[in-house]
C-alpha positions, 0 to 999 in steps of 0.5 A: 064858296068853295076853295082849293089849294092849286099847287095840290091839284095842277100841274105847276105850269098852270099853277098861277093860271087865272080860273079861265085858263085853268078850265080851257087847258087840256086835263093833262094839266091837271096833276097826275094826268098825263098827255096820253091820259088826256087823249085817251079821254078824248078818244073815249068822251069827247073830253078835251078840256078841264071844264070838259072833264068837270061837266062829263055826265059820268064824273058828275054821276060818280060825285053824285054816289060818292056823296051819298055814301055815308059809310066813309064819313 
């Protein structure tokens, strides 16, 4: 099972948020993502949410090569 540590990665407003929330929030509530970032994502694919985000094509593509990198292990 995969874990995280949430206080690492969101914005505290969202840091207590149940899983459900977290993913319908704008991406802005991810940390370090602001509010023009997030409209900037909309603009350019669509992405309005973090579970938009998650399931955009060119992330997972990106994790895909990312994993299969063996030089920075």
């Amino acid at each position: 099972m995969a874990q995280i540590d949430l206080d690492k990665v969101l914005d505290k407003a969202y840091a207590d948020k149940d899983l459900t929330t977290i993913l319908s929030a704008p991406v802005a509530a991810l940390k370090g993502v602001s509010d023009r970032d997030g409209e900037l994502l909309q603009e350019a694919f669509g992405v309005k949410t973090v579970a938009d985000l998650a399931k955009l094509k060119y992330v997972r593509w990106a994790q895909a090569l990312a994993a299969l990198d063996t030089s920075s292990s």
